[in-house]
C-alpha positions in Angstrom: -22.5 205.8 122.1 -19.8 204.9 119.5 -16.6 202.8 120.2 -13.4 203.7 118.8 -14.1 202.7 115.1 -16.7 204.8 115.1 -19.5 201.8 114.9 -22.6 202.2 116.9 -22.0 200.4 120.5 -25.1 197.5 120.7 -26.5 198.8 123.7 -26.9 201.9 122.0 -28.4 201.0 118.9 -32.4 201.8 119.4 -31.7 204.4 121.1 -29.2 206.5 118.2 -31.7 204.8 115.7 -34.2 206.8 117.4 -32.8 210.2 117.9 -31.9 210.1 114.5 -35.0 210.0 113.0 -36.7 212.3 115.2 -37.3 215.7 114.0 -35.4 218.7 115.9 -39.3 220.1 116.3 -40.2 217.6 118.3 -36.7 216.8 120.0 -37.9 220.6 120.9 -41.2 220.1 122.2 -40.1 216.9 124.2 -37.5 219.0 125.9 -39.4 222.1 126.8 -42.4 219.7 128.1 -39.1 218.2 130.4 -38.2 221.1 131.9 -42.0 222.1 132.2 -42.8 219.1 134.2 -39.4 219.6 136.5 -40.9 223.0 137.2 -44.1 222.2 138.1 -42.8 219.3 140.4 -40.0 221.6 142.3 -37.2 219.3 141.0 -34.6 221.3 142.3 -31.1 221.5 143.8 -29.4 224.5 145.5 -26.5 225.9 143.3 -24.0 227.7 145.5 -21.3 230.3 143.5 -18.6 231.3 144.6 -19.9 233.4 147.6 -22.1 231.1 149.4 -24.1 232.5 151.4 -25.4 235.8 149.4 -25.8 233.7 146.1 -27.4 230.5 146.8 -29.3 229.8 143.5 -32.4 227.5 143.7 -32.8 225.8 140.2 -34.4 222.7 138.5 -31.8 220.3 138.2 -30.6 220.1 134.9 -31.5 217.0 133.0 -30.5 215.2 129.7 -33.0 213.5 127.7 -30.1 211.5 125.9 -30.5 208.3 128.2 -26.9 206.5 129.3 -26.9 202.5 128.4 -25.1 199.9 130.0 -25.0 196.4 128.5 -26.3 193.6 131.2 -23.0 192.1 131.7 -20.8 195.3 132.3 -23.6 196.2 134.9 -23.3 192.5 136.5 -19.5 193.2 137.1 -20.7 196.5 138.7 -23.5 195.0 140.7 -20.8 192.6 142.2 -17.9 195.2 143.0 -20.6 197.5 144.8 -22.0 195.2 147.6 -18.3 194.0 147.8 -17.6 197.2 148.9 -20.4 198.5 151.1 -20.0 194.9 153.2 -16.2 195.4 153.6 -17.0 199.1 154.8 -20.4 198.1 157.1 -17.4 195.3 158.6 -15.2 198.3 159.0 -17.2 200.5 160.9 -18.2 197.4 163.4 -14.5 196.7 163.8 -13.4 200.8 164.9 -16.4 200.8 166.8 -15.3 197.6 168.6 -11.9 195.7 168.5 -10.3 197.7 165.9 -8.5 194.8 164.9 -7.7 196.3 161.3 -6.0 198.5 163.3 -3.8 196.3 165.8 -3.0 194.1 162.9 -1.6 197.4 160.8 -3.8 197.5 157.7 -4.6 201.4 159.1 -3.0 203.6 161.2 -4.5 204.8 164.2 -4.2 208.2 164.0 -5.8 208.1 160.7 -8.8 207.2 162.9 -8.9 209.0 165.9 -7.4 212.2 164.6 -10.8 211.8 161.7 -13.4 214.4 162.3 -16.1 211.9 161.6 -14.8 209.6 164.2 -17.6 209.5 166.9 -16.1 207.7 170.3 -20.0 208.1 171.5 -20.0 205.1 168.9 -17.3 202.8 170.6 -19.1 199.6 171.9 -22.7 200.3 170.9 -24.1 197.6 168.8 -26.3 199.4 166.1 -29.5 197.3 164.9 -28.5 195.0 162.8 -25.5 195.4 162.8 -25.8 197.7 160.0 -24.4 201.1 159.6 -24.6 202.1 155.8 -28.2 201.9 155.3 -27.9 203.9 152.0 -24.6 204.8 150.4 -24.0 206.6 146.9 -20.4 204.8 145.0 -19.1 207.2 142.8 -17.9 205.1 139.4 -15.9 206.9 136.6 -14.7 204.7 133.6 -11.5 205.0 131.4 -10.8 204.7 128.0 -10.6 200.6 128.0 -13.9 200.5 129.2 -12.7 199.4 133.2 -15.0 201.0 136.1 -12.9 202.5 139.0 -14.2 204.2 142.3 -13.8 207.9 142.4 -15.4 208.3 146.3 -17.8 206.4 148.7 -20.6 208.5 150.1 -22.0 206.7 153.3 -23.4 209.5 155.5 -26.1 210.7 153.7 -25.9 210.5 149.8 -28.4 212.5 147.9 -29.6 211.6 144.1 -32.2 209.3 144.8 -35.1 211.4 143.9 -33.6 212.5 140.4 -32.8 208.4 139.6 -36.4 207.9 140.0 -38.0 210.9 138.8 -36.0 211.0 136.0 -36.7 207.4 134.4 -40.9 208.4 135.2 -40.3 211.4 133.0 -38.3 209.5 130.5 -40.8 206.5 130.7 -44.1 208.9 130.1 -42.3 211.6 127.6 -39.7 209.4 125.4 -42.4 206.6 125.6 -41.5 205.4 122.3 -37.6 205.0 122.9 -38.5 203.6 126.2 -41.0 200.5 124.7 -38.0 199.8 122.1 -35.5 199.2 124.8 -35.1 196.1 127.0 -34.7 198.4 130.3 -34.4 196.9 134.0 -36.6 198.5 136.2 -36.0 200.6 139.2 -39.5 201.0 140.9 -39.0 198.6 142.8 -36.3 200.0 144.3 -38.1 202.2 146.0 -39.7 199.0 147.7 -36.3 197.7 148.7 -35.6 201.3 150.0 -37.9 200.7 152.8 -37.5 197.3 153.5 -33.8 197.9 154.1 -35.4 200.6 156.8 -37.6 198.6 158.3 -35.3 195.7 158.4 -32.8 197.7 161.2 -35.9 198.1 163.3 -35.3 197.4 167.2 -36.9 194.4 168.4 -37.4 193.3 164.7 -40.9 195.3 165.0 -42.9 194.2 161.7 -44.6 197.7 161.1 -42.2 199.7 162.4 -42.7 203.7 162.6 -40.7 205.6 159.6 -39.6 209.1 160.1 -37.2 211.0 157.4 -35.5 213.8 159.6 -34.8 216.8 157.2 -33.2 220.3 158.3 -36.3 221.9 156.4 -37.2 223.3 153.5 -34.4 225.3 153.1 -32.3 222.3 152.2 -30.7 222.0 149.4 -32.1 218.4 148.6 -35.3 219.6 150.5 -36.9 217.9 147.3 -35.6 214.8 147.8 -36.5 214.4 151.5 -39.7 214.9 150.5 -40.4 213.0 147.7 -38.9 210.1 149.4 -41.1 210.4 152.1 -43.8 210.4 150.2 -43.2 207.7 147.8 -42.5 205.4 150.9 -44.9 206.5 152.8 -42.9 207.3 155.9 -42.9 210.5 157.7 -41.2 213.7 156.9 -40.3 216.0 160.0 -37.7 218.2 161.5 -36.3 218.0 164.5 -38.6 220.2 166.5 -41.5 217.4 165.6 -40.0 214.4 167.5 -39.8 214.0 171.4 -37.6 212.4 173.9 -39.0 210.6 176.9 -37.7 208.1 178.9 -35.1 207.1 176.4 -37.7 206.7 173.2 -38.1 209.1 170.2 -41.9 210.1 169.7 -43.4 211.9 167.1 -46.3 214.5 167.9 -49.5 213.7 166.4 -52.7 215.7 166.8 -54.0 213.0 168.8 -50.9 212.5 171.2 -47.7 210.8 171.0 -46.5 207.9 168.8 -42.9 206.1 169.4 -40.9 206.2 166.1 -39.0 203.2 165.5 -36.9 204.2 162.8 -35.3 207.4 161.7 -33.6 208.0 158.3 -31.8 211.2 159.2 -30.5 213.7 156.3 -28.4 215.6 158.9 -24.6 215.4 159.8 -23.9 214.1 163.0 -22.6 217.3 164.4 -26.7 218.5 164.4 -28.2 215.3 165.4 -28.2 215.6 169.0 -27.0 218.9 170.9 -26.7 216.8 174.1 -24.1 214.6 172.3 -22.6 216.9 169.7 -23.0 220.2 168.9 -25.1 222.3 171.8 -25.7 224.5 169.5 -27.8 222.6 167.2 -31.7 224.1 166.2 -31.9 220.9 163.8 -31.4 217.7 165.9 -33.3 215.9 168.7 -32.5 216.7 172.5 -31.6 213.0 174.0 -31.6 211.0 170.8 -28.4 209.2 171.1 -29.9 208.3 174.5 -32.5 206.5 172.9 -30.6 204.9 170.2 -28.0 203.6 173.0 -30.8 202.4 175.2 -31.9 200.2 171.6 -35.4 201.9 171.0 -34.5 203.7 167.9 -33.0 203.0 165.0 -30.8 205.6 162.9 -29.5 205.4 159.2 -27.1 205.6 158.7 -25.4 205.5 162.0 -23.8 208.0 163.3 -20.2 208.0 162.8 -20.2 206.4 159.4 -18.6 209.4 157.9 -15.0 208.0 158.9 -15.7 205.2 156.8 -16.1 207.4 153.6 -13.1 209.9 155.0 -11.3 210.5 151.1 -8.0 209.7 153.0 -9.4 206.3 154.5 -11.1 205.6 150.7 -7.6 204.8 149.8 -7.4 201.5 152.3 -10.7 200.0 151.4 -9.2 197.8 149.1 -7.3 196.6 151.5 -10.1 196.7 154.0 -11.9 193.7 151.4 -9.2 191.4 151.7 -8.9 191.9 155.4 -12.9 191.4 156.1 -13.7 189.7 153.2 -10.7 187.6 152.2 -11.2 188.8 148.0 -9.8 190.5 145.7 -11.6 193.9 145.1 -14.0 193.7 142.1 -13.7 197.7 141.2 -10.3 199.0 141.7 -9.4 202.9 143.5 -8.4 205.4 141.3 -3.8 205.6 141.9 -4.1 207.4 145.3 -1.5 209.5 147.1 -1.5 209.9 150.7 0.1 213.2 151.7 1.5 212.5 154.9 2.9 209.9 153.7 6.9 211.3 153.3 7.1 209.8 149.4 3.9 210.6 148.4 4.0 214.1 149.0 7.1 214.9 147.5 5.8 213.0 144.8 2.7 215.1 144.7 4.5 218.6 145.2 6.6 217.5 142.2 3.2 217.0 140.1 0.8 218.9 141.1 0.0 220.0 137.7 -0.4 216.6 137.0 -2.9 215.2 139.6 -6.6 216.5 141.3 -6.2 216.8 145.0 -8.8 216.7 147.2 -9.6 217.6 150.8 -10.4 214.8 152.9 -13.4 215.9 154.8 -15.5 218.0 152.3 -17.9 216.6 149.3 -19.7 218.0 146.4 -16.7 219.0 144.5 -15.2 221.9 146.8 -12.5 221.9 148.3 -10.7 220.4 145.2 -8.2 221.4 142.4 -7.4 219.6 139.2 -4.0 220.3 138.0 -4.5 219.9 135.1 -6.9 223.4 134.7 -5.6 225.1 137.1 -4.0 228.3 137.2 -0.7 229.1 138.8 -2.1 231.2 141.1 -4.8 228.3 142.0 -1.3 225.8 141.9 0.6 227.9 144.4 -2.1 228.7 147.0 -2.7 224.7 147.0 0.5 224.3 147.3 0.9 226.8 150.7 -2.3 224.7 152.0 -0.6 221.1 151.5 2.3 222.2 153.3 0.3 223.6 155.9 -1.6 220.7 156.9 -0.1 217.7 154.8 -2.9 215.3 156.3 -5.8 217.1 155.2 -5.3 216.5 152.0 -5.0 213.3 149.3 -3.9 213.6 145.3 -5.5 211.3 142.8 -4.1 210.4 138.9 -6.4 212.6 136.4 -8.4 209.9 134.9 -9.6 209.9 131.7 -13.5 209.8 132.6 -15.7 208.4 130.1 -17.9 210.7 127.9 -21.8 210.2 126.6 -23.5 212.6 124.2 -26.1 215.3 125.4 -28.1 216.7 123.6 -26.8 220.9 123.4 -28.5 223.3 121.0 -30.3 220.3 118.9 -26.9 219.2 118.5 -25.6 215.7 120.2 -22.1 216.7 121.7 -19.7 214.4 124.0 -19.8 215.6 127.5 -17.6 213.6 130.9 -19.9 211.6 133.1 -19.4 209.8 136.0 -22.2 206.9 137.4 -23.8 207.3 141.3 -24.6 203.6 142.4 -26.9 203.2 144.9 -26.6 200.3 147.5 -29.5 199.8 149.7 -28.6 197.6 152.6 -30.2 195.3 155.4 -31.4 192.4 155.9 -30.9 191.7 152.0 -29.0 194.1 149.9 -30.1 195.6 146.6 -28.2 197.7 143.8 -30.5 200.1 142.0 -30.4 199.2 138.4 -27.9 201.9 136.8 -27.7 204.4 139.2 -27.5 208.1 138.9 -25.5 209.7 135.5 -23.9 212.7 136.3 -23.2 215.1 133.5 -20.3 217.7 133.3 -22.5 220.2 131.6 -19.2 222.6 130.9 -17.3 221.5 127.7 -14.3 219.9 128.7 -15.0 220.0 132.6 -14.5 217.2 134.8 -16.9 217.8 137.3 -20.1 216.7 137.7 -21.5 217.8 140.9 -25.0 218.9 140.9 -23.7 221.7 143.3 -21.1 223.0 140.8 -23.4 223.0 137.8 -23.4 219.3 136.4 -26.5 218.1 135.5 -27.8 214.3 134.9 -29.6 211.3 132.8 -31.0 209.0 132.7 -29.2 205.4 133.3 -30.9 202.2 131.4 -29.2 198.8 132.4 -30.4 196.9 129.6 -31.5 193.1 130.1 -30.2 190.1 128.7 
């Protein structure tokens, strides 16, 4: 909210005027008529502790009324860098799944494909519709203390935040009406419009009304709330996997009625549970003969299977690379310094410093399987050390960036707290960037993490216009 002199940043200006004028009493009423309305709506988001599976906490997802603004030209720059990205990823995928010519020419080593858990060889030679394999994806931005965006981590198999973008700026819109009206925002409505045109664009046959199904694992879900409020809002369909059908290589849904063929199916599953013909046979959540019917080209699935090895944290280091292969630019958003650690160098580097840097593994999300040096005990130091010596490859050490901070509002008291910004790219026939994206809060003092499932919370993100 305030650059380094300490003068109010412009973007900022209605809204600080705002808050300070308004009286803690009805900063107090606002709030408690916030969480009231998350409440009765079932905003929520599973919080998992430290033993997962006896303390799985359902919550609402903690929200700051304190909205985040970004000036219209530092989003544009944004705006550009995003689609950049997703279209040198989406030429990625087609290229493993095909030639692999990034790979013959040496931009990426093999192994760092084949030997990928998210690498699905069912995938080799089958052209998806469209040609397009990251539907949705979710860009993780942080920004340093000179004001330059970097990516943190692509998410490209099944990023969640949607509903909470949406939700959040509705509840911001009807209860913070005032500061809304005063502020030049760019809407994101629409975007919910763009949402399913992109599905509907990767429809086989290029069917004009083409049947919508969202394929949750059920209400037990951790973004169960999402599924469903998506489905409703685009009027799809919302079903599990014992609703659909396969016969003679098409995906039905089961209607009172009868049978109807489903065109389209935006799956919130991993691969390994989308088909226990084709992956796991133990699966209770998938469709029996699904991958049939998306090789025979009556189906449709977003995104594809076997787009996780695109958003691998070890291959997120190459993607810069992958835009000058594919697109023949330089990258608009830069990676945050990377280290490779079976790379020789890099992981004596990284052994050196490990007090220095945040390592990650490569092929979990949502904040686990992750240590930042910095915070971290010895104990916590020397078991990640055994572990990267163990198995070099699964790992990949990042510089501790200095993530930006934005004021909440804690106790009737505004306090700085590290964010990081979700953007959404919605991709098909055209491609659309939701205005702003998803804020994520580091609700701890001091933390620097932000995911929902370790206690972060979020706000609101107004892109103002020109």
């Amino acid at each position: 909210m305030f650059d380094p002199s300490g003068s109010i940043r412009p973007q900022y200006a209605s809204i600080h005027a705002q808050f300070a004028t308004m009286s803690p009493a009805l900063q107090s009423i606002r709030q408690q008529a916030l969480k009231q309305r998350m409440i009765e709506e079932g905003i929520t988001f599973t919080l998992y502790q430290s033993d997962q599976t006896e303390k799985a906490l359902e919550r609402t997802i903690p929200f700051d009324y304190i909205p985040r603004a970004i000036a219209a030209e530092e989003w544009e720059i944004v705006d550009r860098g995003l689609r950049q990205r997703v279209q040198a990823l989406n030429a990625f995928l087609h290229d493993i799944y095909h030639q692999q010519q990034i790979i013959q020419d040496g931009i990426i080593p093999r192994r760092m494909i084949v030997s990928n858990i998210y690498f699905r060889p069912e995938m080799m030679s089958l052209d998806v519709p469209g040609g397009v394999y990251i539907t949705t994806s979710g860009i993780d931005l942080i920004r340093d203390e000179h004001g330059q965006y970097f990516v943190l981590e692509d998410n490209l198999r099944s990023p969640s935040g949607f509903s909470y973008l949406f939700r959040g700026r509705a509840l911001m819109r009807e209860l913070f009406h005032d500061l809304y009206l005063q502020s030049s925002v760019m809407d994101v409505e629409r975007s919910i419009n763009a949402f399913l045109s992109s599905l509907r664009s990767i429809a086989p046959n290029g069917k004009k009304d083409p049947v919508i199904a969202l394929l949750t694992p059920g209400a037990y879900n951790s973004a169960y709330f999402e599924h469903t409020f998506l489905a409703q809002q685009m009027g799809i369909y919302l079903v599990e996997g014992r609703d659909l059908l396969y016969k003679d290589h098409k995906i039905y849904i089961r209607e009172l009625n009868g049978l109807r063929q489903v065109d389209v199916i935006y799956r919130r599953i991993d691969d390994e549970f989308l088909d226990p013909l084709a992956f796991n046979p133990q699966s209770l959540l998938g469709i029996p003969g699904v991958m049939n019917a998306y090789r025979a080209g009556n189906v449709a699935i977003a995104n594809a299977p076997g787009t996780g090895v695109a958003d691998d944290k070890a291959i997120y280091a190459y993607v810069p690379d992958m835009i000058r292969y594919y697109l023949h630019e330089e990258p608009i958003l830069s990676n945050v310094p990377t280290y490779i650690l079976d790379r020789k160098d890099d992981y004596e580097y990284v052994m050196e410093h490990l007090r220095e840097l945040v390592v990650k593994e490569t092929s979990l999300s949502g904040g686990y399987g992750m240590l930042i040096g910095p915070s971290a005990t010895e104990w916590e130091l020397a078991e990640f050390a055994k572990a990267i010596q163990a198995n070099p490859s699964r790992y990949i050490a990042q510089k501790t960036m200095k993530l930006s901070t934005a004021p909440i509002m804690h106790e009737g008291t505004m306090t700085p707290r590290h964010i990081d910004l979700r953007g959404f790219v919605l991709k098909g026939t055209e491609n659309h960037v939701i205005p702003g994206g998803l804020t994520r809060v580091a609700l701890v003092e001091g933390s620097l993490v932000v995911n929902s499932s370790q206690g972060g919370g979020v706000k609101d993100t107004w892109v103002l216009k020109k």
